[in-house]
C-alpha positions in Angstrom: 97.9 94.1 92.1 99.8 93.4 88.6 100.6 96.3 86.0 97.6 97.4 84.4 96.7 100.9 81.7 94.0 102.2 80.6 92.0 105.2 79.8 89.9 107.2 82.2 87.8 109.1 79.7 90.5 110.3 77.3 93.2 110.2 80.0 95.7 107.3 79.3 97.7 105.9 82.7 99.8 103.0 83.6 99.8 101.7 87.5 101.9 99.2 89.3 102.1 97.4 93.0 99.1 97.4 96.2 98.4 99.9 98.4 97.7 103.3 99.2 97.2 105.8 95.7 100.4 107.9 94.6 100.2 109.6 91.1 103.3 110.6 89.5 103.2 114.1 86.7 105.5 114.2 84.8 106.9 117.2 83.0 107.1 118.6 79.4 107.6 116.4 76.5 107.4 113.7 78.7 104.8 111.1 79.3 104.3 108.0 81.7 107.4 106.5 80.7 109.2 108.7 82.6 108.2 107.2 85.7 109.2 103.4 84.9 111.9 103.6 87.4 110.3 104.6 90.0 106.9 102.7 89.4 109.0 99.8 90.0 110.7 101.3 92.9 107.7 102.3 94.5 105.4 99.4 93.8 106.1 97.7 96.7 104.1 99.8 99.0 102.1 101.5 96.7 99.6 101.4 94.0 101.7 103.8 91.6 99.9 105.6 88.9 101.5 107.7 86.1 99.3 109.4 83.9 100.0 111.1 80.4 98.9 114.6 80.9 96.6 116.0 78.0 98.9 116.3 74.5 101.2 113.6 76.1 102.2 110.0 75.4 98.5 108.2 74.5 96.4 110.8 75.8 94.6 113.5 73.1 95.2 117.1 73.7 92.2 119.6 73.3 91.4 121.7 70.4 90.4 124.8 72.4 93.8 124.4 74.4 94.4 123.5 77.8 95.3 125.2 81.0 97.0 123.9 84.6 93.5 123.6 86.0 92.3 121.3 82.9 95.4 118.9 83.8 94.4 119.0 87.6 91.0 118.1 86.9 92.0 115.5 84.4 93.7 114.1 87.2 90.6 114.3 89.9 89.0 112.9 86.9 91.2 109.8 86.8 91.1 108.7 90.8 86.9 109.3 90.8 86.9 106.7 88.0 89.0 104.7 90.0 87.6 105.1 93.4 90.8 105.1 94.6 90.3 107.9 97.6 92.7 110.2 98.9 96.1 110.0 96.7 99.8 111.5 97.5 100.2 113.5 94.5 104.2 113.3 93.2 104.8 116.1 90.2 107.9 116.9 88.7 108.6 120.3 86.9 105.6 121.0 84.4 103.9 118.1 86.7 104.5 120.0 89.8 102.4 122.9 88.7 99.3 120.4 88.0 100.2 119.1 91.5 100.3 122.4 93.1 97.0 123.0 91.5 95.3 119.9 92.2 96.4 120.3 96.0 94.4 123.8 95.9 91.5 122.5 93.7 91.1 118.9 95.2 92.5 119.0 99.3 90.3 116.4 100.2 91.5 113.9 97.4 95.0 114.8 98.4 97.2 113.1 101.1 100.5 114.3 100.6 102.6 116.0 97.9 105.8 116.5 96.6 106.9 119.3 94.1 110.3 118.0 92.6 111.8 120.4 89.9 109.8 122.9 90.1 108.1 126.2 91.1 105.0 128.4 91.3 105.9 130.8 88.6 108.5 130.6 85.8 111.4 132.8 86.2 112.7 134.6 83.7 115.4 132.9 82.6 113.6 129.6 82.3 111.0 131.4 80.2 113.5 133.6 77.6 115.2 129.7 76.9 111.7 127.7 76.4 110.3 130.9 74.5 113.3 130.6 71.9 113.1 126.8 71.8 109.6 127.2 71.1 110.7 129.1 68.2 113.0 127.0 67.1 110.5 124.2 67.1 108.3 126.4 65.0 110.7 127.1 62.4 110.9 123.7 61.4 113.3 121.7 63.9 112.7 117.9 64.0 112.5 116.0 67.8 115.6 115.1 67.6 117.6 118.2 66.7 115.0 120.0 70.3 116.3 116.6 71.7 120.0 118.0 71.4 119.0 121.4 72.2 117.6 120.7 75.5 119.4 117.9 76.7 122.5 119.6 78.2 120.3 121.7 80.2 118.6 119.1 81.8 121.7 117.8 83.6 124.6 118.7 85.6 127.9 119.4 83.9 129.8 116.4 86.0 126.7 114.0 84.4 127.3 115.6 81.1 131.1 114.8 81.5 130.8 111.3 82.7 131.0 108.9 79.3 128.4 106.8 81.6 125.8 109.0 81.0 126.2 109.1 77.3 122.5 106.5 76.8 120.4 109.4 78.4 121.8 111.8 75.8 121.0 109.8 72.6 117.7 110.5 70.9 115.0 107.3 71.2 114.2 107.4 67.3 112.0 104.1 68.0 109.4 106.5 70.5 106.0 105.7 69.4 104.4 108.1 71.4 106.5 110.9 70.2 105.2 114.4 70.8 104.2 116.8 68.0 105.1 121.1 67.8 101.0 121.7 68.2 100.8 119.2 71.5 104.6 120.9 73.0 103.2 124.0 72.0 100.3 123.9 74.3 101.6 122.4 77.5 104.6 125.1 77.3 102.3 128.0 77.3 99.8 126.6 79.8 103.4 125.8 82.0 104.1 129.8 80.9 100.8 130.9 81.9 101.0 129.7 85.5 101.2 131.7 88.6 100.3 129.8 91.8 102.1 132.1 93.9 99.1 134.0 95.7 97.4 130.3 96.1 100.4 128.8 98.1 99.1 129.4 101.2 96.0 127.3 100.9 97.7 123.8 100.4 97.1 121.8 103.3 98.6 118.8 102.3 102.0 117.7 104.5 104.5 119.0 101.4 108.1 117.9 100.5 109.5 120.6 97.7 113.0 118.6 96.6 115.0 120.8 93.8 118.5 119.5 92.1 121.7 121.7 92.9 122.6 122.5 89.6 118.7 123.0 88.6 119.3 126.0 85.6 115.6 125.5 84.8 113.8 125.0 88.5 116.9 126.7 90.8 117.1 126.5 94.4 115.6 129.8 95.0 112.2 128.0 93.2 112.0 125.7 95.6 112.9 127.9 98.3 110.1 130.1 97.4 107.5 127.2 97.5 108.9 125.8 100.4 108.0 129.6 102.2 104.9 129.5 101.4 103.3 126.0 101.6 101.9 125.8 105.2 104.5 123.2 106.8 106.6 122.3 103.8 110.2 121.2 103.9 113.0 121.4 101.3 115.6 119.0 100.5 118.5 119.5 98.0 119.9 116.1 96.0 122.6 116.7 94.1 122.2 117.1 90.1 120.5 119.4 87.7 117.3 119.4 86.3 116.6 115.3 86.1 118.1 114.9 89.1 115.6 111.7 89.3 118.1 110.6 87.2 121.8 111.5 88.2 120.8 110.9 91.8 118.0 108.3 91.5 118.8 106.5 94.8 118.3 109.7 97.0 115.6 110.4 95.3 113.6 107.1 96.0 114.4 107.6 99.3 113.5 110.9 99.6 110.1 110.1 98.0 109.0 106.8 100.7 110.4 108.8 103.6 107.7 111.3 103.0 105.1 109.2 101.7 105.4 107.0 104.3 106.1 109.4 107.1 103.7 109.2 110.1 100.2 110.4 109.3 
């Protein structure tokens, strides 16, 4: 089946290749761009959906706010309209939660999952950085200046080093989609707000938890944690820091089809 988008109720998503469902989450200030790479990678053997999660890319956030659970049902929302069945369910930091939550909420509609950059409750030091970038933001910061803020903590200090690596660290002035305070502001404290420890246990979906080794946001011990208490999970490390989608993209695609298309 050929690329196609559209909305499901106010939920924009993109989707790519034939075959069984996987959605891809991405995490905050992102959108379904960040999965181009691996929609193509993936497309092959799978129909490959990315969606924008609520206050993301095209998709409208609420006015009332929004929680985890809203973005999980937005998400059950999105495969009823598409009759699509039973979907592996891919989320990646902020996206991992609404896949940990959707697993819990939705087992039936879930086939398998992976948790990549991510955890069940933020630790501290994750949540005293965000907190004063959030204030930051608030005190008048433009995109581009929380662009140069974040950025070296998303990445391993060889990647940093490497004059290669210099086009992920350049600001996309031209992003149409570009995410306001208000929207940030209200994924960050629903991310905040999360604790799925106690619910762990329930997930009955076969569960890969992969985390970077330089991951100052999502550490090891995150995804070690997880990895305890999922029913049947298993943890691999890749090498990199918090993208490490990016600085180690090829073990990460394989990582991905090796689960998704281990035996059932």
């Amino acid at each position: 089946m050929p690329f196609t988008e559209g909305p499901a109720g106010p939920v924009h998503w993109t989707a790519d290749g034939n075959g069984e469902p996987v959605v891809l989450l991405h995490g905050l200030g992102g959108d379904a761009a960040f999965w181009e790479a691996e929609q193509r990678a993936l497309a092959d053997r799978f129909r490959v959906l990315a969606i924008d999660l609520r206050g993301s890319g095209r998709t409208p956030t609420s006015a009332d706010g929004v929680t985890i659970g809203d973005l999980a049902d937005d998400v059950a929302a999105v495969l009823a309209e598409l009759n699509s069945g039973p979907a592996h369910i891919v989320g990646f930091s902020l996206g991992g939660l609404v896949a940990q939550e959707f697993a819990v909420r939705h087992p039936g509609a879930t086939a398998r999952l992976v948790l990549a950059a991510t955890y069940a409750v933020m630790n501290p030091q994750a949540r005293l950085f965000l907190d004063a970038v959030l204030d930051v933001y608030a005190g008048g910061a433009t995109p581009g200046q929380m662009f140069d803020l974040i950025c070296p903590w998303l990445f391993s200090v060889d990647f940093l080093a490497d004059p290669a690596s210099g086009v992920y660290l350049q600001y996309p002035e031209d992003d149409p989609d570009e995410q306001s305070l208000g929207d940030w502001r209200g994924l960050y404290l629903a991310q905040r707000a999360f604790d799925g420890i106690g619910r762990l246990t329930t997930i009955t979906a076969p569960t890969l938890v992969l985390a970077g080794s330089e991951d100052r946001l999502a550490p090891v011990r995150d995804a070690e944690t997880l990895a305890r208490a999922i029913p049947g999970a298993c943890t691999r490390i890749l090498p990199g820091g918090h993208l490490f989608n990016i600085e180690a993209h090829e073990a990460f695609i394989r990582a991905l089809r090796d689960h998704l298309l281990a035996e059932r």
